[in-house]
C-alpha positions as CSV (number, residue, x, y, z in Angstrom):
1,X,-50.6,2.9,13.6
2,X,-47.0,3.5,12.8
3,X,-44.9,6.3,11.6
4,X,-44.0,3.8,8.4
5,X,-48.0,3.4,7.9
6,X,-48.3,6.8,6.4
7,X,-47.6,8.2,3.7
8,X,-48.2,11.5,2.0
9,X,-49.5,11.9,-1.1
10,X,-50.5,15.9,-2.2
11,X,-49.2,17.0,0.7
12,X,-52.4,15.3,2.6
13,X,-51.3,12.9,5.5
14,X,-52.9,9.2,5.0
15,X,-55.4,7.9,8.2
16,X,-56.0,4.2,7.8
17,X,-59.6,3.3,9.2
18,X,-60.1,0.2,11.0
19,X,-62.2,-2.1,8.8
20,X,-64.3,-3.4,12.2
21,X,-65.3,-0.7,14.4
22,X,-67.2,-1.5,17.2
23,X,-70.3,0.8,16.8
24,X,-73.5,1.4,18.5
25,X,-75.7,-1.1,19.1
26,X,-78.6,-1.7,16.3
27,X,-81.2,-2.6,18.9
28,X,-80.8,-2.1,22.9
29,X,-82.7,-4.4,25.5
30,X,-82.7,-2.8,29.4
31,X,-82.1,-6.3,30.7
32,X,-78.3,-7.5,30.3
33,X,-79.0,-10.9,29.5
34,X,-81.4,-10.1,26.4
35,X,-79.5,-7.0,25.3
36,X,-76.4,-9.7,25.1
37,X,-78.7,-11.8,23.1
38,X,-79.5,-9.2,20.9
39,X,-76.2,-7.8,20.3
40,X,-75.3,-11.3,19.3
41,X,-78.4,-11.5,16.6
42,X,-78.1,-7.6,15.4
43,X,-74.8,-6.4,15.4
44,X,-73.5,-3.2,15.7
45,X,-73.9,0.0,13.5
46,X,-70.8,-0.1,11.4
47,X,-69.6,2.7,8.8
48,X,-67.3,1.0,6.1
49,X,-65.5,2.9,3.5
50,X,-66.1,0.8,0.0
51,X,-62.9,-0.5,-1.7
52,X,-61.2,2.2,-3.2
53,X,-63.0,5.1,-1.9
54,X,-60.6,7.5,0.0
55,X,-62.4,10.7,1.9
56,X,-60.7,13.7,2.3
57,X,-61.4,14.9,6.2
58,X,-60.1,18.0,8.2
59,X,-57.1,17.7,5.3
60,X,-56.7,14.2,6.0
61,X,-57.2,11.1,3.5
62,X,-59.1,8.4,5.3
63,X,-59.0,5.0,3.8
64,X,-58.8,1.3,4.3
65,X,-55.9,-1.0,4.6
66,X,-56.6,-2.6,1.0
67,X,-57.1,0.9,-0.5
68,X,-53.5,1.6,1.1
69,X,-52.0,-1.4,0.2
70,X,-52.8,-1.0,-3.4
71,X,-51.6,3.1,-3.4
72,X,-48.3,2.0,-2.4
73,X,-48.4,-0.9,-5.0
74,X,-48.9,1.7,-7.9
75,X,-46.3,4.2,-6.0
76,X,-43.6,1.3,-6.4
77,X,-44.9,0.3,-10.0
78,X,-44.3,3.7,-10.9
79,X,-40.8,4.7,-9.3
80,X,-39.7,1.1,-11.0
């Protein structure tokens, strides 16, 4: 993330999430070859902000890209 990414609003600096984290494994097997096969069929945890929700964290905003995207579109809509 670059220093042009961010953008303050209230004084809170903006943290843009990554919309694929790689997260924990849903199920584990002890042998390689099954746990790869099972990764494949059940994924990853993943925590996923919904569209347009924005957390406030350790006075931070966290959002996603989208959420961003459209802040800055109303910031420019507004200043004209």
């Amino acid at each position: 993330m670059s220093k042009a990414d961010n953008l303050i609003v209230v004084a809170y600096p903006i943290v843009i999430i990554q919309e694929h984290e790689n997260g924990e494994q849903v199920r584990k097997h002890k042998k390689k070859r099954i746990n790869k096969k099972w990764l494949k069929r059940y994924g990853t945890y993943c925590e996923m902000l919904d569209p347009g929700e924005v957390v406030l964290v350790d006075g931070q905003l966290l959002m996603s890209r989208r959420t961003y995207n459209k802040l800055k579109q109303m910031e420019r809509k507004e200043n004209g």
